[in-house]
BAVEX-479502 format. One line per field, with one value per residue (C-alpha): residue in one letter; z negated, x negated, y. Coordinates in nm, 2 decimals. Layout:
// residues N
kepa	A,...
Z	Z,...
X	X,...
Y	Y,...
***
This chain:
// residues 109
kepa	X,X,X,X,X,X,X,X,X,X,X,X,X,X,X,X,X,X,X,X,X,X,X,X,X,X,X,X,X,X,X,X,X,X,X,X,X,X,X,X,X,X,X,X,X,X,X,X,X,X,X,X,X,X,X,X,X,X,X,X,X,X,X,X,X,X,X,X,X,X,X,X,X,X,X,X,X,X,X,X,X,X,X,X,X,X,X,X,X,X,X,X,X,X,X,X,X,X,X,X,X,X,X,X,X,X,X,X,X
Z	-11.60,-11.68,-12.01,-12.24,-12.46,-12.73,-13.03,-13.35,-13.42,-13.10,-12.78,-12.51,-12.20,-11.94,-11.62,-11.41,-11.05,-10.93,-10.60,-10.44,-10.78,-10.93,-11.29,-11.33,-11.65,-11.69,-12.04,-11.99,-12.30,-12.44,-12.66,-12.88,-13.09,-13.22,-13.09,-12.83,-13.08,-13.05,-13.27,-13.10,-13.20,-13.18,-13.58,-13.56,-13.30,-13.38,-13.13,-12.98,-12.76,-12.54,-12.28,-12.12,-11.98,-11.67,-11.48,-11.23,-11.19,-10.80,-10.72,-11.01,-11.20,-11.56,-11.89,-12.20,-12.45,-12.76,-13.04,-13.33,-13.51,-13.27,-13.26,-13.63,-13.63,-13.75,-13.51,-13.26,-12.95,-12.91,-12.67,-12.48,-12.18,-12.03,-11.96,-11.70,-11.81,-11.52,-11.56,-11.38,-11.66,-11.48,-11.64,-11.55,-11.72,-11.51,-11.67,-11.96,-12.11,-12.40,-12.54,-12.79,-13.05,-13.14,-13.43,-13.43,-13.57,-13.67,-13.94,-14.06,-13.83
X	-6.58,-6.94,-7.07,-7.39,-7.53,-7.78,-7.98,-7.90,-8.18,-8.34,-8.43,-8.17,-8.20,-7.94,-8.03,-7.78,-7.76,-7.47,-7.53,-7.49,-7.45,-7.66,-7.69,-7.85,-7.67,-7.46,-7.44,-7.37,-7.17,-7.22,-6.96,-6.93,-6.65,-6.44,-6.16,-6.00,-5.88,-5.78,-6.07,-6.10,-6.50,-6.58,-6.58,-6.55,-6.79,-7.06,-7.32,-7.28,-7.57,-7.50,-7.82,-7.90,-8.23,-8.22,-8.49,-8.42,-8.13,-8.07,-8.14,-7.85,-8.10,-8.04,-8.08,-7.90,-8.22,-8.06,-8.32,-8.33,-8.19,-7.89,-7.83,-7.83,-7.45,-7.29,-7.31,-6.98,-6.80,-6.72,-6.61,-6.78,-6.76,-6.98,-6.87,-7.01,-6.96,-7.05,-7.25,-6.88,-6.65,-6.54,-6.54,-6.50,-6.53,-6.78,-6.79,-6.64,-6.62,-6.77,-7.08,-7.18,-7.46,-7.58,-7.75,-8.11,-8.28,-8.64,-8.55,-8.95,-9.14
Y	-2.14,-2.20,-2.41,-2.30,-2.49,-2.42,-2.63,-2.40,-2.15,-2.20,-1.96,-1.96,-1.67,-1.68,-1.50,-1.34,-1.24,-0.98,-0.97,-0.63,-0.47,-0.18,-0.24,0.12,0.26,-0.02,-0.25,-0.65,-0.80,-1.13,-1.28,-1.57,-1.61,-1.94,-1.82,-1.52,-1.26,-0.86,-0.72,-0.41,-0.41,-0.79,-0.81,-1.18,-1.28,-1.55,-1.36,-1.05,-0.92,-0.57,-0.54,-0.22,-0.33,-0.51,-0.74,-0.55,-0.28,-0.23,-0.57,-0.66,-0.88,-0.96,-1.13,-1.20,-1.34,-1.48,-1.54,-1.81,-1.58,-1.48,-1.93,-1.97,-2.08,-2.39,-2.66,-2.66,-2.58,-2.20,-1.99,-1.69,-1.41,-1.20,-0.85,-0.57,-0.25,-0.03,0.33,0.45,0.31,0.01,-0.33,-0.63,-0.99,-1.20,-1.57,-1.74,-2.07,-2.32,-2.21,-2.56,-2.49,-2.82,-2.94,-2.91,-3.23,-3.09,-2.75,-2.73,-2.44
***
């Protein structure tokens, strides 16, 4: 169980490795929500990001790139997964844990 943390309306890109996974045709879910619900299309997540562009698909290189826009959430402590959807169907949830968006303390830019 791995922790993010982000200042709110800021950058964040979290590189992934799968070793001795091909990513080719395969989406990587990213999921923020305040709490684990059964929202069949993620209707109450926070962030959402689905990436089907890879650093580098054979090698299993990825990244999720959340924009100031994707952080503008109220300060807090959240929870997230990761999901790999493979080109074959097959999923499987990778990672999970707190994702905190903390307050940022300059707002002009």
């Amino acid at each position: 169980m791995a922790k993010y943390s982000v200042y709110r309306e800021n950058t964040r890109n979290i590189t992934l490795s799968f070793d001795g996974v091909d990513l080719t045709g395969a989406t990587v879910y990213f999921t923020v929500k305040t709490e684990a619900d059964e929202s069949a299309n993620d209707s109450t997540a926070l962030i959402q990001k689905d990436v089907t562009v890879h650093l580098d698909d054979t090698a299993g290189l990825t990244r999720i790139e959340l924009t100031p826009s994707d952080t503008d959430v109220a300060p807090g402590k959240y929870l997230y997964d990761i999901k790999l959807k493979k080109a074959t169907g097959e999923q499987t949830t990778v990672d999970y844990g707190t994702f905190t968006v903390k307050p940022a303390i300059t707002n002009r830019g």
